[in-house]
Backbone bond lengths (Angstrom), bond angles and torsions (degrees), N, CA, C in turn:
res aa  C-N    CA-C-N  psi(-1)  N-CA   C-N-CA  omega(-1)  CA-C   N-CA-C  phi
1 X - - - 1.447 - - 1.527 108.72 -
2 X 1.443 114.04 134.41 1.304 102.94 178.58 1.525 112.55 -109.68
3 X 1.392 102.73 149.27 1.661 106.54 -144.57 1.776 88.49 -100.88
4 X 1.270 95.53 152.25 1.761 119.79 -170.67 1.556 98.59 -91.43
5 X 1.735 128.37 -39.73 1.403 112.42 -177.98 1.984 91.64 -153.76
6 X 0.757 86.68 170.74 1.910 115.07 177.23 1.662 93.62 -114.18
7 X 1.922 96.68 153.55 1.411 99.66 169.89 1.905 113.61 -104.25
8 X 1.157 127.71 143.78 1.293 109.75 -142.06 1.504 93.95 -131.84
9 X 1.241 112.76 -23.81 1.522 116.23 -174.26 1.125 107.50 -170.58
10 X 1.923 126.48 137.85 1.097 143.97 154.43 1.333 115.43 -70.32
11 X 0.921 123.63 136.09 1.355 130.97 171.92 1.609 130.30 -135.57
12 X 1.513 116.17 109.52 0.981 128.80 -142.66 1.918 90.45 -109.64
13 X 1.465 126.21 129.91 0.961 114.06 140.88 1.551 138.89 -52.03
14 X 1.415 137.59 -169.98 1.743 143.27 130.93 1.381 109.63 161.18
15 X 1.303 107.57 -162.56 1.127 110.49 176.06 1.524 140.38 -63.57
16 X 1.727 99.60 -49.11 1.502 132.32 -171.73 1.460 122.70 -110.13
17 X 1.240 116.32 58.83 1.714 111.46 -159.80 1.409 112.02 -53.01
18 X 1.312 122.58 -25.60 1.285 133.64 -169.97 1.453 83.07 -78.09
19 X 0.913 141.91 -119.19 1.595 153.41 -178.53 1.793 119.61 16.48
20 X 1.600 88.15 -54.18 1.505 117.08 178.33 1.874 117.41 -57.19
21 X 1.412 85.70 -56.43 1.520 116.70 173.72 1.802 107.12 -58.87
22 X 1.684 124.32 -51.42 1.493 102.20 178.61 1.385 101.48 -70.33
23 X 1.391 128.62 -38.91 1.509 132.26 -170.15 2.016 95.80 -30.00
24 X 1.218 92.10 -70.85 1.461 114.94 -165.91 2.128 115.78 -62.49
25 X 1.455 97.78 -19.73 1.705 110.32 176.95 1.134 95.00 -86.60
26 X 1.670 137.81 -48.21 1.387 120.52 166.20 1.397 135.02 -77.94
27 X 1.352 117.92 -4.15 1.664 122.55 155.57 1.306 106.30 -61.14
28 X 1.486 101.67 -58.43 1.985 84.90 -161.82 1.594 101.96 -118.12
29 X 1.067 123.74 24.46 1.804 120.67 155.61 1.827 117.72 80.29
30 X 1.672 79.98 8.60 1.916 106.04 172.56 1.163 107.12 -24.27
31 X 1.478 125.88 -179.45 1.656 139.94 133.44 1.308 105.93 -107.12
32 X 1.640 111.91 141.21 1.835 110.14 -179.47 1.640 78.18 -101.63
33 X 1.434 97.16 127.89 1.273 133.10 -174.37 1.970 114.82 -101.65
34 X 1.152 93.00 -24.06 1.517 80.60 -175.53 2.415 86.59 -159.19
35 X 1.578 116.62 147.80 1.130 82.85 175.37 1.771 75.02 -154.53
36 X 1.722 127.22 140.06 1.305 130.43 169.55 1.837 105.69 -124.71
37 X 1.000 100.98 -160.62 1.472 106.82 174.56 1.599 119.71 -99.80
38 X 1.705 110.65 0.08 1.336 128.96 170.85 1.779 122.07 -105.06
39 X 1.340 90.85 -34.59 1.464 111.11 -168.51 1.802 120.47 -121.16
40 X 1.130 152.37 168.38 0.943 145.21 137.76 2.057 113.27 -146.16
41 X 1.294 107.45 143.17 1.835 112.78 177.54 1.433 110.93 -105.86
42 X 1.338 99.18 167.98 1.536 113.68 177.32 1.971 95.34 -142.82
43 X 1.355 91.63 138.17 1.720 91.08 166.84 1.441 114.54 -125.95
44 X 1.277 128.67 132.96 1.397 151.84 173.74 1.372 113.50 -55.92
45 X 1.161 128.03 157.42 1.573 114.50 166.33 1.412 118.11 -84.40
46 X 1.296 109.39 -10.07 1.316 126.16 166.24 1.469 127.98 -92.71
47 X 1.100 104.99 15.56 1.798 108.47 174.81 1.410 100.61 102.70
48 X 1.502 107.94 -55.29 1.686 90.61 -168.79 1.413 115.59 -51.68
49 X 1.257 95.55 169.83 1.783 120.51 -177.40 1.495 91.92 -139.56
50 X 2.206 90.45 159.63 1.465 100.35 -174.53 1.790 85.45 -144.25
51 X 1.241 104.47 127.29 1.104 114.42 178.53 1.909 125.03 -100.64
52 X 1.334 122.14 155.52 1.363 133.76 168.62 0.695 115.55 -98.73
53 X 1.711 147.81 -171.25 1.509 135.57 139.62 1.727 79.08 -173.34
54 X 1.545 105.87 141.92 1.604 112.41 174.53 1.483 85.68 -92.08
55 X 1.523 107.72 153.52 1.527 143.83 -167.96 1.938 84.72 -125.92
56 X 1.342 133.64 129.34 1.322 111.51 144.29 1.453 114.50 -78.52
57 X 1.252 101.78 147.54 2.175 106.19 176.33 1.668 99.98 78.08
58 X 1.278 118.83 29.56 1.278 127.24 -165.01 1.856 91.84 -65.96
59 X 1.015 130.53 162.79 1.384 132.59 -173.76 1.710 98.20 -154.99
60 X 1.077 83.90 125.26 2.230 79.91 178.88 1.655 108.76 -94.08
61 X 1.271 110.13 148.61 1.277 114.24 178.51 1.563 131.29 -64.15
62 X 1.695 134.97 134.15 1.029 121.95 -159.27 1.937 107.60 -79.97
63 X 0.918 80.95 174.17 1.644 95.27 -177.63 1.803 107.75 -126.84
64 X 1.293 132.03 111.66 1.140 130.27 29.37 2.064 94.77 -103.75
65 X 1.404 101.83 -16.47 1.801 114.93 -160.88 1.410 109.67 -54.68
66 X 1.154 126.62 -5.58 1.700 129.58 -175.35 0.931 82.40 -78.21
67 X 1.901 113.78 157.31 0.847 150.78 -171.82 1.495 109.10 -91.98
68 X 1.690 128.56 -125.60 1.269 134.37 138.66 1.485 125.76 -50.83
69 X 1.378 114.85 112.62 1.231 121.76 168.45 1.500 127.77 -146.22
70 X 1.459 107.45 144.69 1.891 89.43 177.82 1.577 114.06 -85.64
71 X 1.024 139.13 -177.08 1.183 141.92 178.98 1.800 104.09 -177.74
72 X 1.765 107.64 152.19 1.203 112.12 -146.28 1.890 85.51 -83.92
73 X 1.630 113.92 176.02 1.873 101.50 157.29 1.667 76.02 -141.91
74 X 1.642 109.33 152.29 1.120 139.65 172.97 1.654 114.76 -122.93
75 X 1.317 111.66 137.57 1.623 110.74 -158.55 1.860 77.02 -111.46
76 X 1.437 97.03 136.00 1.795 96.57 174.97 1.713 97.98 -140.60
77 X 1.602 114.05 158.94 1.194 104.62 -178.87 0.937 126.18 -96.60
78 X 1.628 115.35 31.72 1.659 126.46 -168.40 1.605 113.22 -174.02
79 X 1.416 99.55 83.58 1.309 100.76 -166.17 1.854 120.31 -48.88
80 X 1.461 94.44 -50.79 1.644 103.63 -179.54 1.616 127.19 -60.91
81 X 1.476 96.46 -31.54 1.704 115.40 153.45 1.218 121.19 -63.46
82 X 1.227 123.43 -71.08 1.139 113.31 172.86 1.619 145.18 -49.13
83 X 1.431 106.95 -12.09 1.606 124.96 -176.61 1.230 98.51 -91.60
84 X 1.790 115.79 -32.60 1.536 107.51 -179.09 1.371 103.84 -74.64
85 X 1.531 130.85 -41.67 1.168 135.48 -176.79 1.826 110.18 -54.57
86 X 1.296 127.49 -55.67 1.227 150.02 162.58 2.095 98.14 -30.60
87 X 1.217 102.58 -71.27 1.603 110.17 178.58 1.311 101.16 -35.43
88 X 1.378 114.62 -78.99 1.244 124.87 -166.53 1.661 135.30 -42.31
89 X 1.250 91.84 -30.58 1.793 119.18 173.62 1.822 101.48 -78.23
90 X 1.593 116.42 -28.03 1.204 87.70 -162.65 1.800 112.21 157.98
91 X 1.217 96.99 -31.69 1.667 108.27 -168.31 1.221 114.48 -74.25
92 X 1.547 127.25 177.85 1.648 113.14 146.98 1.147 118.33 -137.53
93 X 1.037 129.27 -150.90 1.447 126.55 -172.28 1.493 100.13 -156.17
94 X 1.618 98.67 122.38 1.554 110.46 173.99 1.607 115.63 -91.98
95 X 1.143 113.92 147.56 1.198 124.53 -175.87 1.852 106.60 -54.98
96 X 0.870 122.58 -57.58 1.667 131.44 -170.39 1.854 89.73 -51.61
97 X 1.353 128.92 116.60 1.182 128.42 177.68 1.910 99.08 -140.32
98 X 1.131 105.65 110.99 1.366 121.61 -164.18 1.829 101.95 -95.90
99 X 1.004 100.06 10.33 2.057 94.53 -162.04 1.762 115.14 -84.85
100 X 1.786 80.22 -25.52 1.535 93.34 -174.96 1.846 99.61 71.61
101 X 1.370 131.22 31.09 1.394 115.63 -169.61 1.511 125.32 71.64
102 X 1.337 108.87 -0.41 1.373 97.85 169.05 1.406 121.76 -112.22
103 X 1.284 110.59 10.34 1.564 129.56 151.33 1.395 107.24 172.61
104 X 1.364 122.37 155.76 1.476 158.89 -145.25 1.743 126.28 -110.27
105 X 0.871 117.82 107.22 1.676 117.76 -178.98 1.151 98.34 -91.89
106 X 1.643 120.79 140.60 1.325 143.75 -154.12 2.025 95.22 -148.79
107 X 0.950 103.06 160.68 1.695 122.28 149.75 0.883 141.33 -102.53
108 X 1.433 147.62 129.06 1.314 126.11 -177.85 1.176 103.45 -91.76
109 X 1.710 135.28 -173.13 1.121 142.79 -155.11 1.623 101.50 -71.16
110 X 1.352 101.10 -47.15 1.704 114.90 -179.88 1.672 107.45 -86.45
111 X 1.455 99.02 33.30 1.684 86.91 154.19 1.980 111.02 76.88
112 X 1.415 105.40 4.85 1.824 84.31 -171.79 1.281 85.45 -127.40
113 X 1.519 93.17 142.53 1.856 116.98 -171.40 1.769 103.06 -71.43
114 X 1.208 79.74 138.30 2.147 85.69 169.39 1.791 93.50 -148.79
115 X 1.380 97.67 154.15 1.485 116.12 173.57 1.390 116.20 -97.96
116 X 1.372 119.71 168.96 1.467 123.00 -174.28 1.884 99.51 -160.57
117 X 1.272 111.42 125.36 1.546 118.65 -156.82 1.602 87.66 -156.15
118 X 1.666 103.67 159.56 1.174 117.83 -153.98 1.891 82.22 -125.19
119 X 1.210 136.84 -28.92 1.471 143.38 128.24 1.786 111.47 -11.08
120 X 1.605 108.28 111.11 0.974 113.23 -153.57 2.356 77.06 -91.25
């Protein structure tokens, strides 16, 4: 099948793109590629990009009471390591944990849930 587009970049609203953006260069070992006082990038070694952008009145999404939402999942090779590592940088961890142990809901600094699973 020949494909109409590629996905090229995430793009995350919040408050602090700068903030958001190292959060996210030291999770996954990015390059911040581009960084303003509106916006900030991350580049993949694979092309993708992950984007910031400040929202004013930015509001982060609740965890578990939101409705439809996307949220990122990250495959790591050590779940219990990595959540401590994740903490430590910045994240948190909400009580509502749906994985049963086979992967983990976290926060990022700005409040939006992402997973982390050892499930490739």
């Amino acid at each position: 099948m020949t494909a109409i587009a590629e996905p090229g970049a995430v793009t995350l609203s919040c408050s602090d793109p700068e903030s958001l953006a190292e959060f996210y260069a030291r999770t996954t070992g990015w390059q911040k590629i581009f960084s303003s006082e509106s916006a900030a990038y991350l580049a993949g070694r694979n092309g993708m990009r992950m984007g910031f952008v400040r929202i004013e009145g930015f509001e982060p999404p609740s965890w578990p009471e939101a409705g439809n939402r996307v949220h990122l999942d990250f495959s790591v090779p050590d779940l219990e390591k990595a959540e401590a590592e994740l903490l430590a940088l910045g994240a948190s961890k909400p009580k509502e944990q749906p994985g049963e142990g086979k992967w983990t809901v976290l926060l990022d600094p700005a409040g939006y849930p992402f997973c982390i699973t050892t499930m490739a």
